[in-house]
TISEFI-561182 format. One record per residue (C-alpha): x, y, z; residue number from 1. Coordinates in Angstrom, 1 decimal. Each point is the difference from the previous one (the first is absolute). Layout:
N
X,Y,Z,pos
X,Y,Z,NUM
...
END
This chain:
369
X,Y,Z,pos
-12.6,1.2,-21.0,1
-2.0,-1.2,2.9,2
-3.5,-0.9,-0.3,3
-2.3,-0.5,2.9,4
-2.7,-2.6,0.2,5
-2.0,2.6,1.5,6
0.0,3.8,0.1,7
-2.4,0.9,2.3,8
1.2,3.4,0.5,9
-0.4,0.9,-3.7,10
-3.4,-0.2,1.1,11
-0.5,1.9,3.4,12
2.8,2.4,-0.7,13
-2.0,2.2,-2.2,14
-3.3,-0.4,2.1,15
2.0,0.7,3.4,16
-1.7,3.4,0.2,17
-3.3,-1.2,-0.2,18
0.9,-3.2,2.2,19
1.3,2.4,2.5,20
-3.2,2.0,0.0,21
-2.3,-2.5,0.3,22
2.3,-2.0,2.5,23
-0.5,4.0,2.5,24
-3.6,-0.1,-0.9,25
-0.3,-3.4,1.7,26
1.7,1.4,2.8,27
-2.3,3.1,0.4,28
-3.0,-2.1,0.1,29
0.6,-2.4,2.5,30
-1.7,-2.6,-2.0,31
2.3,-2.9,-0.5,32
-1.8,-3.1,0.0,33
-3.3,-0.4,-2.5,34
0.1,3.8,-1.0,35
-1.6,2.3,-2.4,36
3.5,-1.4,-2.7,37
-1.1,-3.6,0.6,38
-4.0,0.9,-0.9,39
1.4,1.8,-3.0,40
2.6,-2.8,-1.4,41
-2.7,-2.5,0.7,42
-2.9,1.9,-2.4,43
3.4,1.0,-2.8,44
1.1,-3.7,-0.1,45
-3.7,-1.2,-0.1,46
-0.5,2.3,-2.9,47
2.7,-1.5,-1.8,48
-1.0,-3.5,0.2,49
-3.9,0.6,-1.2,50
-1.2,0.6,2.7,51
0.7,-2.6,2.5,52
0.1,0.9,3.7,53
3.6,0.3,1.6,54
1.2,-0.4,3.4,55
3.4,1.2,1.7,56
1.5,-2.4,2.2,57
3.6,0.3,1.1,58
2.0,-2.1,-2.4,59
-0.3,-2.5,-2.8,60
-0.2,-3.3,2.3,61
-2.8,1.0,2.2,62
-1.9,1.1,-3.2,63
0.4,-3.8,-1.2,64
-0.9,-1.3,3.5,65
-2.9,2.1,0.7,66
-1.6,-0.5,-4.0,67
0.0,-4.0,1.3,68
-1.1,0.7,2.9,69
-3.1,2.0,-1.2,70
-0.8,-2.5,-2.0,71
0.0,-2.6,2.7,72
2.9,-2.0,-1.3,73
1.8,-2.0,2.9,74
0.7,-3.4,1.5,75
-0.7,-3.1,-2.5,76
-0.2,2.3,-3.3,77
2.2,-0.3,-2.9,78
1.2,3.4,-2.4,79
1.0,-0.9,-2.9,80
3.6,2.9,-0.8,81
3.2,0.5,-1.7,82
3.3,-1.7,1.5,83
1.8,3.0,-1.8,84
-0.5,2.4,2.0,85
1.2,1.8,3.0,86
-0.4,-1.3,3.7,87
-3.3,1.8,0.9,88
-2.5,-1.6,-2.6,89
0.1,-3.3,1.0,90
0.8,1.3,3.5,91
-3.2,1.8,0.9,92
-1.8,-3.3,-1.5,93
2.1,-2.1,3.1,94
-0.6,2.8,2.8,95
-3.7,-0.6,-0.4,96
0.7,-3.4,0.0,97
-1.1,-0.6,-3.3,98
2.0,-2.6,-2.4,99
1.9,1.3,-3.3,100
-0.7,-1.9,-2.7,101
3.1,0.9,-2.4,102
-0.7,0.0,-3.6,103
2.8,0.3,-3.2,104
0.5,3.2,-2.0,105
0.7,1.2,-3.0,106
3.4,0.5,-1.5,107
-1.0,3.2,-1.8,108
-1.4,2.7,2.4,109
0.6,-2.5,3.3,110
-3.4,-0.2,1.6,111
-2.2,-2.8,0.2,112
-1.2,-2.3,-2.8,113
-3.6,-0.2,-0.2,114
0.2,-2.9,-1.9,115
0.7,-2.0,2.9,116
-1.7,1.3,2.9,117
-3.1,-1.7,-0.5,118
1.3,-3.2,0.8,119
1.6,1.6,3.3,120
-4.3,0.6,1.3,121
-0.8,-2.2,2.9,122
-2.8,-0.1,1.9,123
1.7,2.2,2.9,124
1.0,2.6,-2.6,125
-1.5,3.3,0.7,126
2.3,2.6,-1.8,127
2.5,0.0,-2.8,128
2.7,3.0,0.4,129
2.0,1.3,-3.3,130
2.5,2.0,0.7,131
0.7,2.9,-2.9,132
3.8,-0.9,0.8,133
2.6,2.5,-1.3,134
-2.5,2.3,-1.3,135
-1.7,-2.2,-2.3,136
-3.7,-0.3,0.2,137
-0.7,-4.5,0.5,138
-2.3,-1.0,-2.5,139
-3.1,0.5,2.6,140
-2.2,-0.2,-3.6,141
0.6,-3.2,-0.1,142
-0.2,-0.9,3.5,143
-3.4,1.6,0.6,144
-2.5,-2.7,-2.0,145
1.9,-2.5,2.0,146
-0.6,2.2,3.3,147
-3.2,0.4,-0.9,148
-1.2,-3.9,-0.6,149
1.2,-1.0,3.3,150
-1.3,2.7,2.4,151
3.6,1.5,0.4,152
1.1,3.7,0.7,153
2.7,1.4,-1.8,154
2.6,2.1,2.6,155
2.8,1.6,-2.5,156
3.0,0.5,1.9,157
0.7,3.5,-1.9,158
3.1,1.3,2.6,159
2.5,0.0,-3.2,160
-2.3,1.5,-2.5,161
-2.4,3.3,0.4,162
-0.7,1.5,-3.5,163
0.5,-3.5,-2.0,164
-2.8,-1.0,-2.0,165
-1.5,-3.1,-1.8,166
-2.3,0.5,-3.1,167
-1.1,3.9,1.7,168
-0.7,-1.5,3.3,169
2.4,1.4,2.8,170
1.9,-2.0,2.5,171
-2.4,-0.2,3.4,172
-3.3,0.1,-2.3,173
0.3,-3.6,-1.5,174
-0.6,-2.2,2.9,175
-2.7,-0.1,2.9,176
2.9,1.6,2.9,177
3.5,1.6,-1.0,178
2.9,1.2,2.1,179
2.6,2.7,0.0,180
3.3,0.3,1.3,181
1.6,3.9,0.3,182
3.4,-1.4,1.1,183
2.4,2.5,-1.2,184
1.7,-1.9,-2.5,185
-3.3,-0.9,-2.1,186
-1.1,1.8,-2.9,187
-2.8,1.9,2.4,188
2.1,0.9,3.2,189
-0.5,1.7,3.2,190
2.9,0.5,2.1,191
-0.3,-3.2,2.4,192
-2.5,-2.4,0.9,193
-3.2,0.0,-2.2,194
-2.8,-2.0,-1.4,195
-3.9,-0.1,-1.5,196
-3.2,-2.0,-0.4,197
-2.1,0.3,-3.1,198
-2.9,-1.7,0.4,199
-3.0,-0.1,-2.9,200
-2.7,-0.9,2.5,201
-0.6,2.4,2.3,202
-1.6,-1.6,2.9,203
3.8,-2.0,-0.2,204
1.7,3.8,0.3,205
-1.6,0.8,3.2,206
1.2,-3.5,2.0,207
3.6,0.9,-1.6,208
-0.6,3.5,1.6,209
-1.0,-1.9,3.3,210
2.6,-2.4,-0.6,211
2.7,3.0,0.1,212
-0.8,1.3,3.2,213
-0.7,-2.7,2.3,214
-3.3,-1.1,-1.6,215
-1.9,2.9,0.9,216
-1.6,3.0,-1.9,217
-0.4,2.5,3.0,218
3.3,-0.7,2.6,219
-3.3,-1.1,2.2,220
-1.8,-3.6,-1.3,221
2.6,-2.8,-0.8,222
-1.5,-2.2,-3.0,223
2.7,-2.1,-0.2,224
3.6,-0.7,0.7,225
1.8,2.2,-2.5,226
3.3,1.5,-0.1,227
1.7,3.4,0.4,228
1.4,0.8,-3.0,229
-0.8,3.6,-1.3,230
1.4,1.9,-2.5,231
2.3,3.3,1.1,232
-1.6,3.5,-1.2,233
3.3,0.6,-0.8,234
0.8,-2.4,-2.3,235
-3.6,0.6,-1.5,236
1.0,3.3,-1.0,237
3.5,-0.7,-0.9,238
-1.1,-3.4,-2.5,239
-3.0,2.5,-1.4,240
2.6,2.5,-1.1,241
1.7,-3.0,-1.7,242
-3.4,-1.3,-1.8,243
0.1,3.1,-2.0,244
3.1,-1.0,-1.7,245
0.1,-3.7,0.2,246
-1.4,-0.5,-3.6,247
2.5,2.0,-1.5,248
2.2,-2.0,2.0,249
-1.1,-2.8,-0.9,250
0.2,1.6,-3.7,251
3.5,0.1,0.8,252
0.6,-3.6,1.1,253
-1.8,-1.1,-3.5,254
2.6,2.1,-1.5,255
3.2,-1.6,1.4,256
-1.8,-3.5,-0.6,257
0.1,1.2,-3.4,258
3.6,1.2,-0.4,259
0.9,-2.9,1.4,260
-1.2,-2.1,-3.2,261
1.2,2.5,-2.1,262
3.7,-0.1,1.2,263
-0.2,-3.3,-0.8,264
-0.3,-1.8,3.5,265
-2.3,-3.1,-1.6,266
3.1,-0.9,-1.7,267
1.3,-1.0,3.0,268
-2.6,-0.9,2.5,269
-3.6,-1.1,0.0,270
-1.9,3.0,0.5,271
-3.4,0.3,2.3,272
-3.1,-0.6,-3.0,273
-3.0,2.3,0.4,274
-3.4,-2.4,-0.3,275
-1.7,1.8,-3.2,276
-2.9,2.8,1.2,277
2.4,0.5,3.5,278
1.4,3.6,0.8,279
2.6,-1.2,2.5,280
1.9,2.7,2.5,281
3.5,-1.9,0.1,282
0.3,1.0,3.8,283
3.2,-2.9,-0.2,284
1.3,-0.8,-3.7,285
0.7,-3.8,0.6,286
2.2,-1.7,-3.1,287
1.0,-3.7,0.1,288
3.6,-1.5,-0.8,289
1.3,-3.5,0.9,290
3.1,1.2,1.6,291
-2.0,2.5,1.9,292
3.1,0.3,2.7,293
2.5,0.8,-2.3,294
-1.8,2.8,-1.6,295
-0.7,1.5,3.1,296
3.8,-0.2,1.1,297
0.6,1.7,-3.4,298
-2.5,2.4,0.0,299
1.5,1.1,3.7,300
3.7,0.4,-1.3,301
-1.1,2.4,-3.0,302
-2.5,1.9,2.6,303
-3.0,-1.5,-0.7,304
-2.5,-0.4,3.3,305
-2.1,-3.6,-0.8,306
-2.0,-1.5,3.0,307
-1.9,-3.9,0.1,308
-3.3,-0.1,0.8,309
-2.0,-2.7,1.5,310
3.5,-2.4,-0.8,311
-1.8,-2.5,2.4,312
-3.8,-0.4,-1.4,313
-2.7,-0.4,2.9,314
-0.7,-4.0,-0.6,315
3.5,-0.8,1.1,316
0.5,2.7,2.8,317
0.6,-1.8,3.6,318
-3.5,1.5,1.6,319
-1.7,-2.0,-2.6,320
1.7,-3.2,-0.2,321
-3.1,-1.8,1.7,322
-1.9,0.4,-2.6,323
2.3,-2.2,-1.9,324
0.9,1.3,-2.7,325
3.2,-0.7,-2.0,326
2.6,1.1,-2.4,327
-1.5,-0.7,-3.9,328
-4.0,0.6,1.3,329
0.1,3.5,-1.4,330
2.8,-0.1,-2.4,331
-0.5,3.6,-2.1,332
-0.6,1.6,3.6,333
3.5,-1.6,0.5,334
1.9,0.5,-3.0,335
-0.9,3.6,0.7,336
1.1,0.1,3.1,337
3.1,-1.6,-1.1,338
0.9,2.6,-2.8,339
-1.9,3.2,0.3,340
1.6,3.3,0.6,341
-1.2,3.0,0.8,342
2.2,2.9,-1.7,343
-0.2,3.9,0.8,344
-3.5,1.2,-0.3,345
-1.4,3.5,0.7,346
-2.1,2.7,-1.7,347
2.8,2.3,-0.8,348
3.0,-3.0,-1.6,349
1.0,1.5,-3.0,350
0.5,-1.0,-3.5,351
3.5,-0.1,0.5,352
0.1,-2.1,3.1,353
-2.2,-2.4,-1.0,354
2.8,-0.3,-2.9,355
2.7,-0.3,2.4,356
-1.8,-3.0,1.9,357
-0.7,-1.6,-3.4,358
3.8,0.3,-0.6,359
1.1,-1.0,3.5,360
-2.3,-3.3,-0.6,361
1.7,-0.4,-3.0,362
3.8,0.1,0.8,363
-1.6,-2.9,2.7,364
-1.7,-1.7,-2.3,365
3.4,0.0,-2.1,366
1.7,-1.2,3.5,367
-2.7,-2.9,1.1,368
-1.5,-1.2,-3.0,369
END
C-alpha cells in the first residue's frame, strides 16, 4: 500500500465541475484582481469568525507583513513569536525590521508557552504572535490577560488552522489581528498564491485595505507607502467553493487523528496532545520518536510518505544568528525539532490506512528501538 502525505486531489477531484465553472465565470467577467469573489469570501470568512472584518491580500506572508505594518510595528520593536514554526512568521517580523523575540513551546500541541512569555516583555515589545501551528489553536486564553496588562496586541498567525477552535472561540477571532494563508496544501486552499487580514477594529481594516494596494483607497490619493498585494478573483471564487466543505474536511482530518490512536500508534510514538476545551484541525499530524530518521527510512520502504517540519527551529536558523541565540535556549522547541514527524494527513485517510502506518511504525519501531 502506498499512502500519501497529502491527497489533495481527493479533494478537488469531486468539486472539478464546479472549480471549472467558477474558474469560466472569472473569465467572462473580466474582473480578476479585487472582484465581486473577493467581496464575497471576505463577508463568508468574516461571518465565520464572529464577525471580524477580513481582507484579501495575495498570500500568507504579505498578510503577516501588512497586519505589522498597520499596526505601526517597525524599526527598534520587539514581537514576542514561536521559533517552531515556518519561515514566514518570524520573517515578516524582520522585513519590517522589527526584532523576534523567540519564546519556548509546549511539547503537547507545539505552540507557544504562555507561561513564559511574560518574562520575554521589554520595553520595545509591541506585539506577541502565536502561531495556531499544525492546526492546533495556541493557548491565546492564556496569553490575552498577559496582552492585555502591558498594552500588547495579539496577531494569531492562523495560516495552518481555519475552522480550529479554543473553548467556542474560532481561530482569527481570539486575538486583536489574524492572518490566513490559502496555499494549496493547507487545510483552506486556493489553487496558488493566497492570503487574509482579520482585523477586530475596523478603523485598522481600512489601512490594511490601503496597505494592499499601494496605500490608497481610490487608485488617486496615496496615504502612505503600501504594497501591491491583492487577492486574484479567481482564487476568491475557487477558495469560496472550498469554504463550503472545509469543515467537513476538517471533520475528516479529526477522524484520521482518531484512527490513528485507535490502531494503536501511541504505542509507538508520542502522539500530538490536544490542550483540554481545543477543537484542533490536524492540517499536519506531527508524532515524535527519538530515532526520528530511522522511522522515516522505514516508513519509506513499506510505502509510507513522512515529511520533517520546521527540523531547524527559527532561534538557530543562520538569518537569525545576530540575535545570539544558541543551541539549549529553547530546548522543547528543539527536542521537537529534533524528533517530530509529520505522517500522512488528509480528510479522506481511511481507517485502514491509518492502520497500515501504525503497522509500518511498528515493524520500525521493532528495527530501531
Amino acid at each position: 500500500m502506498n499512502v500519501p502525505l497529502m491527497d489533495i486531489g481527493s479533494q478537488y477531484g469531486p468539486l472539478r465541475a464546479e472549480i471549472d465553472a467558477a474558474i469560466a465565470g472569472v473569465l467572462d467577467s473580466g474582473r480578476f484582481i479585487l472582484g465581486p469573489h473577493v467581496t464575497a469570501l471576505e463577508e463568508e470568512i468574516g461571518a465565520e469568525v464572529d464577525g471580524r472584518h477580513c481582507v484579501g491580500v495575495a498570500n500568507g506572508t504579505d498578510a503577516l507583513v501588512i497586519a505589522l505594518n498597520a499596526l505601526d510595528i517597525g524599526p527598534g520593536d520587539e514581537v514576542i513569536t514561536t521559533p517552531y514554526t515556518f519561515y514566514a512568521t518570524a520573517e515578516a517580523i524582520a522585513r519590517m525590521g522589527a526584532t523576534p523575540v523567540f519564546c519556548d513551546i509546549r511539547a503537547d500541541d507545539y505552540c507557544i508557552d504562555p507561561a513564559l512569555v511574560e518574562a520575554k516583555i521589554t520595553p520595545r515589545t509591541k506585539a506577541i504572535m502565536p502561531v495556531h501551528i499544525f492546526g492546533h489553536p495556541a493557548d491565546v486564553r492564556a496569553l490575552r490577560p498577559i496582552a492585555d496588562a502591558h498594552g500588547l496586541p495579539i496577531i494569531e498567525d492562523a495560516a495552518q488552522a481555519y475552522g480550529a477552535s479554543d473553548a467556542g472561540t474560532p481561530v482569527c477571532a481570539m486575538g486583536d489581528i489574524a492572518t490566513l494563508s490559502f496555499f494549496p496544501t493547507k487545510n483552506l486552499p486556493g489553487i496558488g498564491d493566497g492570503g487574509m487580514v482579520v482585523c477586530k477594529d475596523p478603523e485598522v481594516a481600512a489601512r490594511v485595505r490601503r496597505l494592499r494596494f499601494h496605500g490608497s483607497k481610490d487608485k488617486v490619493v496615496f496615504e502612505e507607502v503600501g504594497y501591491n498585494s491583492r487577492l486574484d478573483d479567481l482564487q476568491a471564487a475557487v477558495i469560496r467553493i472550498f469554504l463550503k466543505h472545509v469543515h467537513d474536511w476538517n471533520d475528516g482530518r479529526r477522524a484520521a487523528a482518531a484512527a490513528y490512536a485507535a490502531a494503536g500508534l501511541g504505542e509507538y510514538m508520542t502522539l500530538p496532545g490536544v490542550r483540554a476545551d481545543a477543537h484542533p484541525i490536524y492540517h499536519l499530524y506531527m508524532a515524535r520518536h527519538e530515532n526520528r530518521e530511522a522511522v522515516q527510512a522505514a516508513l519509506k520502504e513499506r510505502g509510507v510518505a513522512s515529511a520533517v517540519y520546521y527540523g531547524i527551529p527559527m532561534h538557530l536558523q543562520p538569518v537569525f544568528a545576530h540575535l545570539g541565540y544558541r543551541e539549549g535556549d529553547l530546548p522543547v522547541a528543539e527536542e521537537c525539532a529534533r524528533t517530530a514527524l509529520a505522517l500522512p494527513m488528509h480528510p479522506h485517510l481511511t481507517a485502514e490506512e491509518a492502520a497500515y502506518v501504525v503497522d509500518a511504525v511498528a515493524q520500525a519501531r521493532e528495527a530501531v528501538g
